[in-house]
C-alpha positions in Angstrom: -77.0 58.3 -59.9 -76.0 59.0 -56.1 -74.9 55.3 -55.4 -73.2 55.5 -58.8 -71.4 58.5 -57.5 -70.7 57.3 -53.9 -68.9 53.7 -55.5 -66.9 55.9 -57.8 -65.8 58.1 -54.8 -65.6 55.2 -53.2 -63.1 53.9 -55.4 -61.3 56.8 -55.7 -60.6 56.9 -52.3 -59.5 53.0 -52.4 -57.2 54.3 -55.8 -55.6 57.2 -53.4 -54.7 55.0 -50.5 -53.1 52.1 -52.8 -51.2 55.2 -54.8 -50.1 56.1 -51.2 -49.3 52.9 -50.1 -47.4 52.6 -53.4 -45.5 55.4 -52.5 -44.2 54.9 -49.1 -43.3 51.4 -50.1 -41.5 53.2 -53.3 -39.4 55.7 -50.9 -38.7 52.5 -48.9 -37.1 50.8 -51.7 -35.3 54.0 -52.5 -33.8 54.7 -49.1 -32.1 50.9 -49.1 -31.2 51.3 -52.8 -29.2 54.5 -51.5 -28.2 52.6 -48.6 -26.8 49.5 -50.2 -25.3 51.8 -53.2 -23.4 54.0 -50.7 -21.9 50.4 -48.8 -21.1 48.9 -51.9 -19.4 51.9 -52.9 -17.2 51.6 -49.9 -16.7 48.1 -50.4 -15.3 48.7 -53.7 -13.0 51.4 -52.2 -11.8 49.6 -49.6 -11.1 46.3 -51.8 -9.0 48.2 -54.0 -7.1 49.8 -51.4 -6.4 46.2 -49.9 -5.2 45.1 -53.3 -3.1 47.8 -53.3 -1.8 47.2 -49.9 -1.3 43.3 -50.9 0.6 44.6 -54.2 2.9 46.8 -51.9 3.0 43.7 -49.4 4.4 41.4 -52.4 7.0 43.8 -53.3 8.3 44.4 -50.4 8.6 40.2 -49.9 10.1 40.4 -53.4 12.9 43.0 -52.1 13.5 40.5 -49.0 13.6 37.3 -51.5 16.7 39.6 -53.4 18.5 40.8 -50.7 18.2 37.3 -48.8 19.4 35.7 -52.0 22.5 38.1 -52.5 23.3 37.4 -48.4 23.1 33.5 -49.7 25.5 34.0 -52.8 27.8 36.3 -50.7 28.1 33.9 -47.8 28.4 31.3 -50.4 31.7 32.8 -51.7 32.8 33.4 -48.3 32.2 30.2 -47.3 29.9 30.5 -44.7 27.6 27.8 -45.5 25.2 28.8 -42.6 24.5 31.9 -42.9 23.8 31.1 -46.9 21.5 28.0 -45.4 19.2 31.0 -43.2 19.1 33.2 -46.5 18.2 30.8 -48.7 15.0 29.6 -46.0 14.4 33.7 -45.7 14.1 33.5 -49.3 11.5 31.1 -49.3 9.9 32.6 -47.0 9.8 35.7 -49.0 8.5 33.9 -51.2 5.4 32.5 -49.7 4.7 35.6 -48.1 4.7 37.4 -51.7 2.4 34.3 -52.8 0.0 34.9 -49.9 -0.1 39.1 -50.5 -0.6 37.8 -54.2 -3.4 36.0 -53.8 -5.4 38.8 -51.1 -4.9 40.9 -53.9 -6.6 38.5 -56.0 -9.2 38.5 -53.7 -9.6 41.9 -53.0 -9.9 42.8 -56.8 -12.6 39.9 -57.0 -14.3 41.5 -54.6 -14.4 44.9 -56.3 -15.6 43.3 -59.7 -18.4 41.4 -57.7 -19.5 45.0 -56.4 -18.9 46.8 -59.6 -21.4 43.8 -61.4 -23.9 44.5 -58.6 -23.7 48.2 -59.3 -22.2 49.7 -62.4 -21.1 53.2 -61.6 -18.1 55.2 -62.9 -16.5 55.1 -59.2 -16.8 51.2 -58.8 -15.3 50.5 -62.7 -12.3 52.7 -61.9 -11.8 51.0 -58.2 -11.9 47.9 -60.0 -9.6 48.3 -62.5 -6.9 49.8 -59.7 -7.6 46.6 -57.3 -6.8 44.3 -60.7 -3.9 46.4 -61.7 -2.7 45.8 -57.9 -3.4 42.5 -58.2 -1.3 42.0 -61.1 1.6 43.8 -60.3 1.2 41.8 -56.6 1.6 38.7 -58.8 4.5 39.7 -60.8 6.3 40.5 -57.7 5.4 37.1 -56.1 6.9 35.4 -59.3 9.8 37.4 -58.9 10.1 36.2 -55.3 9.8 32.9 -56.2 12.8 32.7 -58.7 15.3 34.3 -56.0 14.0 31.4 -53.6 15.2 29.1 -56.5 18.0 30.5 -57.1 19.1 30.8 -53.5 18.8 27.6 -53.1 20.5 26.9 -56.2 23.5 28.9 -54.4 23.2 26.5 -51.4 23.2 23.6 -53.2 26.5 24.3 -55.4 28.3 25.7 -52.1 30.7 23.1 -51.0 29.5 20.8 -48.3 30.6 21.8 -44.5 33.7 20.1 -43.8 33.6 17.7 -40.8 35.4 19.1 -38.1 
């Protein structure tokens, strides 16, 4: 009955030390869950504030695409073909730049929906759904950009041809 009793301590003891073990590998775990939860939450925070950014970054190229296009038409009608030739390239590059802000907000919001699939908290959803609504509105005003380059260079291509001096 003694042996009996000394394997059962004897396992106990071995039970105790695994439970421990089980434990500290259990707070482990935990202190990089919280760890990886808190960078992830920045992440997502910091995507959607780059979409945002890229969204503002679009319009802005949007508002250089119009006012390059209405220096185009007005030196157009003035007859000042090369001042309308440098709007109408400012235009374009309006453009691209509106393109290129569209697309980092495109990535940015991807990158919030990756972390919000990783981790699906309240937080992350509505960071998420700002970056996409940044993205969107960066797209809309890269589209925009776009048809004032084409119609800039519409205006350059129906103003007169320079005279030969």
């Amino acid at each position: 009955m003694d042996a009996m009793l000394k394997e059962v301590y004897a396992k106990l003891n071995s039970l105790e030390s695994e439970l421990g073990e089980l434990k500290q590998t259990y707070k482990g775990m935990n202190d990089s869950y919280i760890v990886a939860l808190a960078s992830l939450q920045e992440l997502t925070l910091h995507s959607a504030h780059a979409a945002k950014r890229a969204a503002q970054s679009a319009e802005n190229s949007r508002q250089a695409a119009e006012n390059a296009t209405t220096a185009a038409q007005q030196a157009a009608s003035e007859s000042i073909r090369s001042i309308s030739e440098v709007a109408a390239r400012a235009a374009a590059a309006a453009a691209l730049a509106a393109i290129e802000a569209a697309a980092a907000a495109a990535a940015a919001a991807s990158a919030a929906a990756t972390a919000v699939a990783q981790q699906a908290e309240q937080s992350l959803l509505e960071a998420s759904s700002e970056a996409s609504k940044a993205s969107n509105t960066a797209s809309q005003a890269a589209a925009e950009a776009v048809r004032l380059s084409q119609l800039a260079a519409e205006t350059l291509r129906n103003f007169p041809p320079a005279k030969a001096s």
